[in-house]
VEXTOR-225627 format. One record per residue (C-alpha): residue in one letter; chain; x, y, z negated. Coordinates in nm, 2 decimals, padded with zeros to 4 digits. Layout:
SITE vexkol bake      u      v      w
SITE      A    A      X      Y      Z
...
END
This chain:
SITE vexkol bake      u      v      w
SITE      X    A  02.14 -01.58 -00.22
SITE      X    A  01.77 -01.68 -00.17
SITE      X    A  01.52 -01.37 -00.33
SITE      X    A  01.15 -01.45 -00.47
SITE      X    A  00.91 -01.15 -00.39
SITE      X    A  00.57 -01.12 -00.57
SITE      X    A  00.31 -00.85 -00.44
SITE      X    A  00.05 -00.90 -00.68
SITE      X    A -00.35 -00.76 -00.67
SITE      X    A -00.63 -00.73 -00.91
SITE      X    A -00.72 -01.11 -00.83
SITE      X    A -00.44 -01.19 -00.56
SITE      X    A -00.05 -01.30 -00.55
SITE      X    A  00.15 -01.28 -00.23
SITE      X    A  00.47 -01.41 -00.28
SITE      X    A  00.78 -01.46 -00.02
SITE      X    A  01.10 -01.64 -00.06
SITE      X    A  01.40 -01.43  00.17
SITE      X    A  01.69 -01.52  00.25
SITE      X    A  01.97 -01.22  00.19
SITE      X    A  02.32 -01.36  00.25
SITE      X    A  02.48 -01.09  00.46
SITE      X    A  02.26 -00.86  00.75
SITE      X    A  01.87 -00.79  00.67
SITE      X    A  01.65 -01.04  00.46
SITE      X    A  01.50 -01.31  00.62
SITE      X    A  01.21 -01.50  00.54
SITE      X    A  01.20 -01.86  00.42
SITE      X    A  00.87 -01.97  00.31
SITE      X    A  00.55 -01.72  00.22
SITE      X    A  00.25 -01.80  00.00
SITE      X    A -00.04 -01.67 -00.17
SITE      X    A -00.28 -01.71 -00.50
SITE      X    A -00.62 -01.59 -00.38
SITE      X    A -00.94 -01.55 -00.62
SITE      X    A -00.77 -01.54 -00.95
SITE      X    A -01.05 -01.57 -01.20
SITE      X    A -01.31 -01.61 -00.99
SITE      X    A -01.36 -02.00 -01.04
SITE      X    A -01.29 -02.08 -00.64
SITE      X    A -00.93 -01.99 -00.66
SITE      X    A -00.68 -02.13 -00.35
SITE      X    A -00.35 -02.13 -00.33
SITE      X    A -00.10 -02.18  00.00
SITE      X    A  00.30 -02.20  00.08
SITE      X    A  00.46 -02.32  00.40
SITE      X    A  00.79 -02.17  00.54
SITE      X    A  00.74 -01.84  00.76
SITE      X    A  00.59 -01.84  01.11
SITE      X    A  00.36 -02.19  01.03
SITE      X    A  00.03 -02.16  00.88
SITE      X    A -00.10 -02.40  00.61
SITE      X    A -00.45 -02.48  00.48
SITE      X    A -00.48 -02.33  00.17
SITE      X    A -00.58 -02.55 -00.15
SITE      X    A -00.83 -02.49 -00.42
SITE      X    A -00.61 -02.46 -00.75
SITE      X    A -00.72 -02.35 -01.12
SITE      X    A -00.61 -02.04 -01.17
SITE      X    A -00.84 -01.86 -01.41
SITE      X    A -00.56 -01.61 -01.48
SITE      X    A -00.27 -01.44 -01.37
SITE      X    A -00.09 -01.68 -01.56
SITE      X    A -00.21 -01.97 -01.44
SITE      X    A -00.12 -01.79 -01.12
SITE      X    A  00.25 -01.76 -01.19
SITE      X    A  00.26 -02.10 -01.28
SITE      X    A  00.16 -02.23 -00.96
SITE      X    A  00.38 -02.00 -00.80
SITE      X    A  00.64 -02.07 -00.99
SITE      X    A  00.63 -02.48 -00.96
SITE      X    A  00.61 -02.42 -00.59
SITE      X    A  00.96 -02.23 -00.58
SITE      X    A  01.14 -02.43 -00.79
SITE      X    A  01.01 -02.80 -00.64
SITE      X    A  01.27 -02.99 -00.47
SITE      X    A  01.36 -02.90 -00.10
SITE      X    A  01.30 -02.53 -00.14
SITE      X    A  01.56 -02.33 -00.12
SITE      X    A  01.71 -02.23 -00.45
SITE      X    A  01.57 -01.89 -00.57
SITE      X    A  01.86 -01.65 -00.72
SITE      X    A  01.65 -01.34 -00.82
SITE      X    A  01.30 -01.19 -00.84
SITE      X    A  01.17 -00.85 -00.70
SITE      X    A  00.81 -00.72 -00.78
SITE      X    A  00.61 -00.47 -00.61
SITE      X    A  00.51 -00.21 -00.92
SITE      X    A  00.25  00.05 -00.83
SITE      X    A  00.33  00.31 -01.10
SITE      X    A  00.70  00.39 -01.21
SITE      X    A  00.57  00.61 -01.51
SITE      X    A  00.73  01.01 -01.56
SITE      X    A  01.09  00.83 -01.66
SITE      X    A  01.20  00.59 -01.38
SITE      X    A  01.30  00.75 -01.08
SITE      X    A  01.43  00.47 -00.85
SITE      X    A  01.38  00.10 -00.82
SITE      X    A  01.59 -00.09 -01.14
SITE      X    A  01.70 -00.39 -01.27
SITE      X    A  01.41 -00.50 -01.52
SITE      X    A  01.54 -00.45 -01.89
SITE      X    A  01.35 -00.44 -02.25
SITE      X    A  01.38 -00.07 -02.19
SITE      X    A  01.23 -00.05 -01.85
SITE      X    A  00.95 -00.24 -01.98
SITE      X    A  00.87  00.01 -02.25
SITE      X    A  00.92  00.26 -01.97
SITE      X    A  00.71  00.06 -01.81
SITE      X    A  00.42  00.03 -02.07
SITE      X    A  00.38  00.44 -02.10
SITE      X    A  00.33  00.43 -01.73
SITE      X    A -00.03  00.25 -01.85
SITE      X    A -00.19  00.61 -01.93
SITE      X    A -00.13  00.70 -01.59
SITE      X    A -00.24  00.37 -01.40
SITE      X    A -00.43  00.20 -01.65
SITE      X    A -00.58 -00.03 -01.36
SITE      X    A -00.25 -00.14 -01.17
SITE      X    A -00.01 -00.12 -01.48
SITE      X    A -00.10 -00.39 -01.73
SITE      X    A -00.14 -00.63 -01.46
SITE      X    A  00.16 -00.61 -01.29
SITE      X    A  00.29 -00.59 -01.64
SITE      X    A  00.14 -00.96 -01.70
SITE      X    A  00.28 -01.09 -01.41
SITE      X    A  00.63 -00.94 -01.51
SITE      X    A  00.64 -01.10 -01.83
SITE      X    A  00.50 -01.44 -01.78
SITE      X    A  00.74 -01.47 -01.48
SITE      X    A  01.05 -01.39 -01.70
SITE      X    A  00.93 -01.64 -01.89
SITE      X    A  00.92 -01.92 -01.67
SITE      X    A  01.26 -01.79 -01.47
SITE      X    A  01.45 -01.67 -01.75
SITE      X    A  01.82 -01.70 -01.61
SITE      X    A  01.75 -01.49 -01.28
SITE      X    A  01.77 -01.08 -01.28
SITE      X    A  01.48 -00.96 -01.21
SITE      X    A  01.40 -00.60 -01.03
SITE      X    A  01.10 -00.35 -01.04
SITE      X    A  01.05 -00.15 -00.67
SITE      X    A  00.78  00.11 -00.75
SITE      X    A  00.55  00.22 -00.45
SITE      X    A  00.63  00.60 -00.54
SITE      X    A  01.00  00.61 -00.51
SITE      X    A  01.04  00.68 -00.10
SITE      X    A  00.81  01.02 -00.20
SITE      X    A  01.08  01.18 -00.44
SITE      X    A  01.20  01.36 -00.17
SITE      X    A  00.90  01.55 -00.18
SITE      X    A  00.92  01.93 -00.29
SITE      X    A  00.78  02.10 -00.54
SITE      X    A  00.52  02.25 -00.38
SITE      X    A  00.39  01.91 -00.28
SITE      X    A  00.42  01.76 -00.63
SITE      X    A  00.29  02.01 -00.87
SITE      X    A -00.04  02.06 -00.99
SITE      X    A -00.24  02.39 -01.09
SITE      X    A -00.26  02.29 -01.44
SITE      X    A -00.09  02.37 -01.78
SITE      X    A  00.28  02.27 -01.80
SITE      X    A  00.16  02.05 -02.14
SITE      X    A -00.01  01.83 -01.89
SITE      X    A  00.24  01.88 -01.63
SITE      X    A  00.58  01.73 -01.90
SITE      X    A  00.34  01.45 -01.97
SITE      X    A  00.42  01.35 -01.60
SITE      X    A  00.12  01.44 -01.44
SITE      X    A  00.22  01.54 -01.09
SITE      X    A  00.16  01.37 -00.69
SITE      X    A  00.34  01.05 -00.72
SITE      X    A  00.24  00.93 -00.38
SITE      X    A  00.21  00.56 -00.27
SITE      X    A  00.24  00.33 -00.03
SITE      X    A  00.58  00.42 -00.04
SITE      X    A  00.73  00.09  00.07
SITE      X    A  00.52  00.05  00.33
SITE      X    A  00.63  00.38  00.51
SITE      X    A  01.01  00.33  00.40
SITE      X    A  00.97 -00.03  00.57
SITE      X    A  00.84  00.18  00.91
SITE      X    A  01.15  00.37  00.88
SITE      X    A  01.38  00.09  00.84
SITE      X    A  01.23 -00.10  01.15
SITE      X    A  01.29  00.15  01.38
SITE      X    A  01.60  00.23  01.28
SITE      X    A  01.67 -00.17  01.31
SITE      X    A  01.54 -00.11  01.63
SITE      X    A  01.79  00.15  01.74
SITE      X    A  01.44  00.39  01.76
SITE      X    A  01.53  00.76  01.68
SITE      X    A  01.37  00.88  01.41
SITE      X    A  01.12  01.12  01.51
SITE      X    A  01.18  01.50  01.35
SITE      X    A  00.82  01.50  01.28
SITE      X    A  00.63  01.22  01.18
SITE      X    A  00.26  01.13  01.02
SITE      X    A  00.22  00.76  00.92
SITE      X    A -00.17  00.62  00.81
SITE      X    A -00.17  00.32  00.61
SITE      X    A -00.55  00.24  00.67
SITE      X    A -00.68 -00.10  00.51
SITE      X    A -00.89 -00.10  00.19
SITE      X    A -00.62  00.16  00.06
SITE      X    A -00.57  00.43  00.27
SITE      X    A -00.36  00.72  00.27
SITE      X    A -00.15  00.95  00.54
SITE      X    A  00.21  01.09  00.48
SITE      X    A  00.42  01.31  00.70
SITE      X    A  00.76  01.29  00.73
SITE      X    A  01.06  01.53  00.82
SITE      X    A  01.35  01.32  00.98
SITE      X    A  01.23  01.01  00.83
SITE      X    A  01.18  01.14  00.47
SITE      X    A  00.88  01.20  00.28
SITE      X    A  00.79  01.55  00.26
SITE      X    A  00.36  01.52  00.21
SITE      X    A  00.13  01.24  00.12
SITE      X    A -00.26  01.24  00.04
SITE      X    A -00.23  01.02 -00.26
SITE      X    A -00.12  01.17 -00.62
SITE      X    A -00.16  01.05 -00.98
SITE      X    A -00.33  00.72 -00.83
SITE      X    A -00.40  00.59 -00.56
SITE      X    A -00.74  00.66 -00.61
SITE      X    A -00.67  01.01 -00.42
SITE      X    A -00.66  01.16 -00.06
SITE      X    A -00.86  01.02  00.24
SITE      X    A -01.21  00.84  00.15
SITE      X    A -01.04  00.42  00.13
SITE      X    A -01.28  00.11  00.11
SITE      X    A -01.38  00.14 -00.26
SITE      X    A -01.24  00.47 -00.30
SITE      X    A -01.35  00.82 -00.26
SITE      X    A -01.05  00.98 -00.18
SITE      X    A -01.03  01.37 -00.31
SITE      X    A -01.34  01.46 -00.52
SITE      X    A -01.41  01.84 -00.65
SITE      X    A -01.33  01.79 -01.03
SITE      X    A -01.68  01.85 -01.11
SITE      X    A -01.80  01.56 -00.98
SITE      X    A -01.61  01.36 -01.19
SITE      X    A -01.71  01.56 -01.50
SITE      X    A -02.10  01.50 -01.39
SITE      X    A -02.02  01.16 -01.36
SITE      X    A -01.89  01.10 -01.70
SITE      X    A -02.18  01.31 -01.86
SITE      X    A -02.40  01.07 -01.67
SITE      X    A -02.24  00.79 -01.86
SITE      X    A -02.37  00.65 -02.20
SITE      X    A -02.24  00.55 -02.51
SITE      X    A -01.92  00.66 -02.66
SITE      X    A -01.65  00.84 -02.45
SITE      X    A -01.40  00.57 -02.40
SITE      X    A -01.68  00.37 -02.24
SITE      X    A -01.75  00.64 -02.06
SITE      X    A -01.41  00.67 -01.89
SITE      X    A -01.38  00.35 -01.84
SITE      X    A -01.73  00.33 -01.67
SITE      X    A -01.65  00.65 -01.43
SITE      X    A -01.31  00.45 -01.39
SITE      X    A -01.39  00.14 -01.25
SITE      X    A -01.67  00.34 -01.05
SITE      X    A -01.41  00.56 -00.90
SITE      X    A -01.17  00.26 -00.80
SITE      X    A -01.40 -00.05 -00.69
SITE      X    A -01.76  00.13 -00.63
SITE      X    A -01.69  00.42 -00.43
SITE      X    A -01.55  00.48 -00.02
SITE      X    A -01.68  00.31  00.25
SITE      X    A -01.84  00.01  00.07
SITE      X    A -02.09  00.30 -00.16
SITE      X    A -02.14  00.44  00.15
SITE      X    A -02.26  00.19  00.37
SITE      X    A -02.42 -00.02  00.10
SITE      X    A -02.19 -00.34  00.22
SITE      X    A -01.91 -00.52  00.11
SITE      X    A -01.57 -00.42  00.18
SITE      X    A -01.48 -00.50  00.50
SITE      X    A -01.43 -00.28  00.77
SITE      X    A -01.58 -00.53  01.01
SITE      X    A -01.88 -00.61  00.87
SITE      X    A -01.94 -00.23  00.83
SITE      X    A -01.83 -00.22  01.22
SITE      X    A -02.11 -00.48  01.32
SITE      X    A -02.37 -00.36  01.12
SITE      X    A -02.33  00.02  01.29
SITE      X    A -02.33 -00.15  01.62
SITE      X    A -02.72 -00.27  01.54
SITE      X    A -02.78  00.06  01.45
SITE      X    A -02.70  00.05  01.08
SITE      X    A -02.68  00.45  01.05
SITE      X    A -02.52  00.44  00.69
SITE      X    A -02.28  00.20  00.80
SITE      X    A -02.18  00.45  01.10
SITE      X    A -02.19  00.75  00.87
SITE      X    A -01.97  00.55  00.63
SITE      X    A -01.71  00.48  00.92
SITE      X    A -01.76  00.82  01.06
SITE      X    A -01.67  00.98  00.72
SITE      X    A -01.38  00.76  00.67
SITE      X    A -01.23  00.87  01.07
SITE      X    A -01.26  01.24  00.98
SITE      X    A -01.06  01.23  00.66
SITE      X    A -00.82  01.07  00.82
SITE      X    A -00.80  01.27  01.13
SITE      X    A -00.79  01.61  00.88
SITE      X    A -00.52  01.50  00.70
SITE      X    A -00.32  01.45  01.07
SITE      X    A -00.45  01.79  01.18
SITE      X    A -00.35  01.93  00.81
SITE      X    A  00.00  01.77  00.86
SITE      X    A  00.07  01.86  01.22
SITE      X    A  00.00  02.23  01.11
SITE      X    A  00.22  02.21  00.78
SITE      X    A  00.52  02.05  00.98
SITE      X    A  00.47  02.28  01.32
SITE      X    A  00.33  01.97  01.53
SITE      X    A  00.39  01.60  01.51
SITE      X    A  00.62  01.41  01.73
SITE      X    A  00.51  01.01  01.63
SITE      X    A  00.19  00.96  01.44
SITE      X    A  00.22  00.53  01.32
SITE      X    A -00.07  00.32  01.27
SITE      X    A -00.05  00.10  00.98
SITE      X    A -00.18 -00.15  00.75
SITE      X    A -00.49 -00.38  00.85
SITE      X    A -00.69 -00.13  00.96
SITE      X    A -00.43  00.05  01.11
SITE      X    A -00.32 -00.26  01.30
SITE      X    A -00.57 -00.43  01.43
SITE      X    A -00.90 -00.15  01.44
SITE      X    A -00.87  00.00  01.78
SITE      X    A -01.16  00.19  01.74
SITE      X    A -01.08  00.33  01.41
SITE      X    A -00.79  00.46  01.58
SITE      X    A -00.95  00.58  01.89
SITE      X    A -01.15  00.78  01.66
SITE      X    A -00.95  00.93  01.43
SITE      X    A -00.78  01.07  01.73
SITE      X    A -01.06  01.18  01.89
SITE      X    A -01.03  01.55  01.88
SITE      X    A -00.65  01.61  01.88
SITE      X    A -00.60  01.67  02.26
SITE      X    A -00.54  02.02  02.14
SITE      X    A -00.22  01.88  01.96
SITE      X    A -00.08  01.72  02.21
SITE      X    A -00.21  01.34  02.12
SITE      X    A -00.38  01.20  02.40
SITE      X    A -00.49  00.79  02.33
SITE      X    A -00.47  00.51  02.63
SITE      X    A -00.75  00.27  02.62
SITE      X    A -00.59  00.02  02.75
SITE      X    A -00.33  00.00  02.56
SITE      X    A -00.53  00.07  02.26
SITE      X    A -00.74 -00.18  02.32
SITE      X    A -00.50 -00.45  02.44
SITE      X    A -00.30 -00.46  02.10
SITE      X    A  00.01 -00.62  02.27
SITE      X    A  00.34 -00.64  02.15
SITE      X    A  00.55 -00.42  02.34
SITE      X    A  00.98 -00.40  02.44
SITE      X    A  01.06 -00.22  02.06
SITE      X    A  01.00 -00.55  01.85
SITE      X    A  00.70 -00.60  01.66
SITE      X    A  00.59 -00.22  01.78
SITE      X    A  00.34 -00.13  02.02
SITE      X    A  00.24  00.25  02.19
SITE      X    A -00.08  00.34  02.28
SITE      X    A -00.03  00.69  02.33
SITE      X    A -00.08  00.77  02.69
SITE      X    A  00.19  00.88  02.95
SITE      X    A  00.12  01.24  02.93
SITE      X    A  00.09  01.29  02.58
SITE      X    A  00.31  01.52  02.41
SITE      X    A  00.26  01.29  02.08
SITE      X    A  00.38  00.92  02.05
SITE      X    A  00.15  00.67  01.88
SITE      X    A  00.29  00.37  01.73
SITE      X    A  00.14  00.09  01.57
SITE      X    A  00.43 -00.11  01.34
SITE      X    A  00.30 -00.36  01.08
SITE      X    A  00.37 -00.26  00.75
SITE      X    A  00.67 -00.49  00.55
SITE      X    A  00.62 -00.42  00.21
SITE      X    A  00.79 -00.76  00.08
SITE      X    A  01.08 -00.72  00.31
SITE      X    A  01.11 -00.38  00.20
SITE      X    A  01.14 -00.50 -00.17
SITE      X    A  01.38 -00.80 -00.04
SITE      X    A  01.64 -00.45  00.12
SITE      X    A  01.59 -00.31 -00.20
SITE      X    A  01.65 -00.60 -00.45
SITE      X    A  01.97 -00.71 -00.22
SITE      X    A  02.15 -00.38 -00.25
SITE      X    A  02.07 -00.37 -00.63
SITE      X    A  02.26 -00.69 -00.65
SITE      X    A  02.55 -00.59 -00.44
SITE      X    A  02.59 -00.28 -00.66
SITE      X    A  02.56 -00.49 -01.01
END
C-alpha cells in the first residue's frame, strides 16, 4: 500500500507519497504548496531524490491548496494512494496516541482549539477538506506530543489550581515526531541507544528534550510551542508578568486583546524582534558579521538558551552521553552549534572544527559526528524525518485495523 503524508504550516503544505508494503516506508514522490494566501503561491512534485522547479499555482487558501495536492496524487502514473496520515500539532486533554480519524476524534479534535487556537483550526481545515476530496481512504491523525507521554509527572504538571489542571492544562511537549524519527534511525542503524540523551530541534521552532534510554523524560516546550528556548518568532519562557503587561498594553475589548498579545507572542517575538530582521537565521548571521550588534545579540541570546537547557538537562539526568543536532538550524548552522557548545568542556563535550565545519556525511547513514576524539560526549547531527515518522506510524495503525 502506497501512504499520502501532509505536514501542513500556517501558509505551507509538504506532502510525501511512501511506499509501506512490508520493511520501513519508502518514499515515492515529495511535494509542496508554498505561499498559501499570499497571491505568489507555487507549488512542486517530482518523485524523491530529483528536484523540480516549482510552479506558480492559485492557491488563496488551504483549500485551494488541497486541491492541487490532491489532483497531483491521484493523476495517472502516480502510484495509487491507499491512506492519508497528517501531522497534528495538538492532540487536545483526551487523545493520548496517534488514531484512526473518526467524527469523534474530530470533536476531540475541535476542543483541542482552546489550547492551540493557532495550529488547531488549520490543520482542522486541511483535515476536512481532504476527507472530502479522498473520501474512501482511512485517514490517521499523528500528534507531535505523543512520543512525550512518557514524561513524569513532575515534568508535566504545573503550579496551578487543579480546575485549570482537569481542563488539560499541563507540558504537552513537541516536536515529538521529530525526536521519535531520531530514535528510530539509529536503531535502523544498529546505533545503541545512548542512556542519556539531549536532542535540539533548532530551525524557526526550537526546542531541546532529554531522553533516558531513548524515551522522553524532559522537553522545554509545554502548552504550545510557543514555550522553552527563545525560536525565530518566538520568545521562549516569559515571566507571567510580562504577558499580563502586555495585554494591559493592548486596546479595545479583551478578546482583541488576546488575540493581539497572541499573534505577538507567536510571529513577532524571538530572534526576528530582536534583531529587527526577517526570520532567517542567515540573514541575521550576515548582518552580525558587518557589525550588526542587535543581530549578534539576537543570535547570542538564542545560543545561550539553548546551551542552558543542555547544561539544565545534563544536570537533571547526571550527564549526557549523545547531544543530536537537529532541524535546519540544527543541520546545517555550524556556528550555531559551535556556540551553543561553547562552554560545556566542563561536561565533557568537546566540538571538532573540522568536522563541524565540514558537514559530511559520515559511515552511520545520513548521520554525521562532530564531537571530537577525546570527548566524553558524542555529538550527532541526524536530519529530522517527521513525514517518515508519520508514514511508521500510519503503517502499523493499518496492520493493527
Amino acid at each position: 500500500m502506497n501512504l499520502l503524508v501532509l505536514n501542513s504550516g500556517s501558509s505551507s503544505i509538504k506532502f510525501s507519497i511512501f511506499a509501506a508494503d512490508s520493511g520501513s516506508p519508502r518514499s515515492l514522490y515529495e511535494g509542496e504548496v508554498l505561499g498559501i494566501g499570499s497571491g505568489k503561491a507555487t507549488f512542486s512534485f517530482h518523485p524523491s531524490g530529483e528536484k523540480s522547479t516549482p510552479s506558480s499555482v492559485q492557491a488563496q487558501d488551504s483549500d485551494e491548496a488541497i486541491d492541487r495536492v490532491a489532483d497531483a496524487v491521484t493523476q495517472p502514473g502516480v502510484p495509487k494512494v491507499g491512506a492519508v496520515g497528517y501531522r497534528v500539532v495538538h492532540p487536545g486533554p483526551k487523545l493520548k496516541d496517534h488514531v484512526r480519524i473518526t467524527d469523534a476524534v474530530l470533536k476531540d479534535l475541535e476542543h483541542a482549539v482552546l489550547l492551540a487556537p493557532l495550529h488547531e483550526p488549520p490543520a482542522l481545515g486541511i483535515i476536512e477538506k481532504t476527507m472530502k476530496r479522498l473520501p474512501d481512504l482511512p485517514h490517521f491523525a499523528c500528534f507531535d506530543t505523543i512520543f512525550h507521554e512518557t514524561m513524569p509527572k513532575t515534568a508535566t504538571t504545573y503550579a496551578i489550581p487543579s480546575q485549570y489542571r482537569e481542563q488539560g492544562v499541563h507540558r504537552y511537549g513537541f516536536h515529538g515526531l521529530s525526536c521519535e524519527s531520531i530514535v528510530e534511525q539509529m536503531r535502523q542503524h544498529n546505533i545503541p541507544i545512548p542512556h542519556r540523551m539531549a536532542i535540539a530541534h533548532l530551525g524557526s521552532g526550537c526546542s531541546v528534550t532529554a531522553l533516558m534510554d531513548g524515551r522522553s523524560v524532559d522537553t522545554t516546550m509545554g502548552l504550545t510551542p510557543a514555550g522553552g528556548v527563545v525560536m525565530g518568532t518566538r520568545p521562549g519562557d516569559l515571566d507571567p508578568g510580562v504577558v499580563l503587561y502586555l495585554l494591559r498594553q493592548k486596546k479595545g475589548d479583551a478578546k482583541h486583546g488576546v488575540d493581539d498579545v497572541e499573534q505577538l507572542l507567536n510571529h513577532d517575538c524571538g530572534i526576528a524582534a530582536l534583531a529587527e530582521l526577517p526570520n532567517d537565521m542567515r540573514q541575521t548571521r550576515e548582518a552580525a558579521a558587518k557589525g550588526n550588534e542587535k543581530a549578534q545579540l539576537a543570535i547570542d541570546i538564542f545560543m545561550s538558551s539553548v546551551r542552558k537547557a543542555l547544561g539544565s538537562f545534563a544536570w537533571q539526568m547526571g550527564g549526557i552521553d549523545t547531544i543530536v543536532f537537529t532541524g535546519g538550524i540544527g543541520e546545517h548552522d555550524a556556528q550555531s552549534r559551535a556556540g551553543i557548545l561553547e562552554g560545556l568542556e566542563g561536561l565533557g563535550v568537546q566540538v571538532d572544527p573540522s568536522l563541524n565545519d565540514s558537514e559530511k556525511k559520515g559511515t552511520k547513514g545520513s548521520f554525521w559526528q562532530i564531537s571530537a576524539s577525546e570527548s566524553k560526549t558524542e555529538i550527532l547531527c541526524i536530519p529530522a524525518k517527521e513525514d517518515w515518522m508519520i508514514a511508521v506510524h500510519v503503517q502499523r495503525m493499518l496492520g493493527a485495523s
